[in-house]
N, C-alpha and C positions, 0 to 999 in steps of 0.2 A: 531547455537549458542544456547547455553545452558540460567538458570536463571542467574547464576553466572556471566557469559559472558557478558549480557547484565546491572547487576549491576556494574562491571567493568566501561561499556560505560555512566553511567550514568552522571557522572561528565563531559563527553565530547562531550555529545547527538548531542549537536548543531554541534561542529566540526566533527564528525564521519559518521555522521547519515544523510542520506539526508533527505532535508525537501520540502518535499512534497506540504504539504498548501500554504509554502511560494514562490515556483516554479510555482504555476498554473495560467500558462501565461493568461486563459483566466476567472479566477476565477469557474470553473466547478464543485469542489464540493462546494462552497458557496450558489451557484446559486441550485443546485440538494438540499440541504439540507436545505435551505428558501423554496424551493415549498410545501414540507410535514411538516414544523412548525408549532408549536402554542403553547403559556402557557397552553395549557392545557394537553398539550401529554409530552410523556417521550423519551428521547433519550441514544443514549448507543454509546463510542466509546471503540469500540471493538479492543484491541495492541495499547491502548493511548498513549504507550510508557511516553517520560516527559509531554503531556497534552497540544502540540500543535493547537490541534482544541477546546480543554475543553471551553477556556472563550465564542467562539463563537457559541458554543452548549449551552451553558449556558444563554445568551441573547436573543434564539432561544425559549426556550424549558423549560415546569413549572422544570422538574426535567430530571438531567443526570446521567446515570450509566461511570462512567470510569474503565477500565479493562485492566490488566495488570501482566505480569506474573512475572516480574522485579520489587522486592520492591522498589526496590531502583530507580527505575525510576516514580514509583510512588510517594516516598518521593519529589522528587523533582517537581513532578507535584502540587503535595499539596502544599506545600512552596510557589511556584512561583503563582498561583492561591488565594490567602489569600480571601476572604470575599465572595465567590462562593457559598453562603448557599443551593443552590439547586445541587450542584453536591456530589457524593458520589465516594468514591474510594475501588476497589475491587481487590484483591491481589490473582488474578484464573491464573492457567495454560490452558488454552481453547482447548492445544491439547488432555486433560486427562479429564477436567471437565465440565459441564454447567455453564454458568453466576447461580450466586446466585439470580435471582430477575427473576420477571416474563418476559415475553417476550414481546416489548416496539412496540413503533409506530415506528422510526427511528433508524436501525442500521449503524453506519458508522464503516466503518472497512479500514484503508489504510493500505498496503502493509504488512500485517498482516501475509499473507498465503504461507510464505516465504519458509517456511524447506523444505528440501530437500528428508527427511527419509518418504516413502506415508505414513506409521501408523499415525506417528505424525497428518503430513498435511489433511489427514481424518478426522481424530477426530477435528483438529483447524475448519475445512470445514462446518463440521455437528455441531455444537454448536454457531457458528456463526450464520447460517441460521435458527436455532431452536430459537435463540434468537428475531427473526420479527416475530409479531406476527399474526393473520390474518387482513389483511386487512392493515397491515405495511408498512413497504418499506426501502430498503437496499441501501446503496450508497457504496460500494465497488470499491478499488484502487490495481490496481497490476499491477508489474511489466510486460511489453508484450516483448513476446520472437520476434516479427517481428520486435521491434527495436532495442534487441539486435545484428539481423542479419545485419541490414540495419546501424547500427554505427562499426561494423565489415567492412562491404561495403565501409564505408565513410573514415576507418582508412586506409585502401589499398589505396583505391583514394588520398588520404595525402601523403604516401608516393610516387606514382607515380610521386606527383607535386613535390616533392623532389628529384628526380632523381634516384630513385633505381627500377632495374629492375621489369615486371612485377613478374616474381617467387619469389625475395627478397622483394617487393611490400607485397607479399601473405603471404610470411614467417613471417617477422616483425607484421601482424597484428594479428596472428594467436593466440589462445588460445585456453583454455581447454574447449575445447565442446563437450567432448567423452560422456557424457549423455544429447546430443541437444534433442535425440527422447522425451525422459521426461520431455524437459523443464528445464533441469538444467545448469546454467551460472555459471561460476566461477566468483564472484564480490567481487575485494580487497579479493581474497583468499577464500572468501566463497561458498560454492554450495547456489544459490540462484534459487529457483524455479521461472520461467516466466511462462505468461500462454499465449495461443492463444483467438485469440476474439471469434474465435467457440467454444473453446474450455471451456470457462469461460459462454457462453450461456448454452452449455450442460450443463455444472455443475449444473447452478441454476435453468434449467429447471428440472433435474432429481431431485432433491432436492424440488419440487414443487412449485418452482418461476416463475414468469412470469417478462421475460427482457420487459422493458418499454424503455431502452434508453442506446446504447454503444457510448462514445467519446474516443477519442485521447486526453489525457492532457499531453499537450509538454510542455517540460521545453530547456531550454539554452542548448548546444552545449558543452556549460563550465561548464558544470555536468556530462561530460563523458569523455571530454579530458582536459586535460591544455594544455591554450593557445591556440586554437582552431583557424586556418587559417581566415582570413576574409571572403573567397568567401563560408564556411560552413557555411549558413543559412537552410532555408527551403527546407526541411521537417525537424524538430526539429527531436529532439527523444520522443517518449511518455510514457507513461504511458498507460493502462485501466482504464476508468471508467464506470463501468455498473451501472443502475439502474435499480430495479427488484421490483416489489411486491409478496406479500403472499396472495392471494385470500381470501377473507373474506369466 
């Protein structure tokens, strides 16, 4: 999705857009991003999209950078936010540019590193990570390709319970995974890039982070299906959450 694109969804964020902050069954980036706080540091939420985590970065943190490549999603974050004197709002494309400000104590970035196209998603990659600065530390959300395999899994199993063959089982649940090697999901029609947990280690290793902490942040069952069978509990589906520092 384009800037355009995502100005479009502004007006619908909440219904379009899954939410993330308000899904994490166990609170794991509240918890990951109170350990590295204080008024006296700076924070940056990196794809703030409408400004989800802002108020609570904001109560965290002397001052916050929000970043966003959708004005119009930022219009709306500012609105909704009124009296925030310490956050500032930054209108960057992150796959083309650097954050405008120096590089902060605390980046949060959720599900940010979505595109599908590698140039792009390189460039969103490497300005993200330039943005922690030494001695920082990154709290990073992304979608993981092991639970898109594993709700793939669960939707076969569904049907079985329903009486259709295994091959027709296999059929109905089937989708567009002709670029799985990549990491690329078809989600609500879009190529959405997933990562692997190694996969997201290397990264921020070769980028010269040091992973301090990977979780599973699972959300509800009735964020990937409607109506979801009773006996579909646990193992949710999750998410990634690494946390990584920048070596002082």
């Amino acid at each position: 999705m384009n800037e355009k694109d995502w100005d479009r969804t502004a007006a619908t964020f909440d219904e379009d857009v899954f939410n993330v902050p308000a899904n994490d069954r166990q609170g794991l980036i509240l918890r990951s991003v109170r350990r590295y706080a204080g008024k006296d540091k700076v924070a940056a939420d990196l794809g703030c999209g409408i400004g989800r985590t802002v108020k609570m970065l904001a109560s965290h943190f002397g001052t916050v950078h929000a970043v966003d490549f959708s004005s119009e999603c930022l219009a709306v974050a500012e609105r909704d936010h009124p009296g925030l004197h310490n956050v500032s709002y930054h209108h960057v494309d992150l796959a083309e540019e650097p954050v405008p400000f120096e590089p902060v104590d605390v980046v949060l970035c959720i599900n940010a590193w979505l595109m599908h196209a590698p140039e792009k998603r390189a460039g969103m990659v490497q300005h993200v990570l330039d943005a922690v600065k030494p001695g920082g530390h990154l709290v990073l959300v992304t979608p993981a390709l092991e639970s898109a395999l594993f709700a793939t899994y669960r939707l076969v199993r569904w049907n079985l319970e329903q009486g259709h063959s295994p091959k027709v089982a296999q059929q109905k649940a089937s989708r567009d995974m002709s670029a799985i090697d990549m990491g690329i999901v078809m989600i609500d029609g879009v190529a959405t890039k997933h990562y692997l947990k190694e996969e997201l280690e290397d990264v921020l290793t070769m980028h010269g982070l040091k992973v301090l902490e990977s979780h599973k942040l699972e959300y509800p069952w009735s964020r990937v299906f409607q109506d979801p069978p009773a006996w579909m509990g646990a193992p949710f589906p999750w998410n990634w959450l690494m946390v990584a520092e920048r070596p002082a």
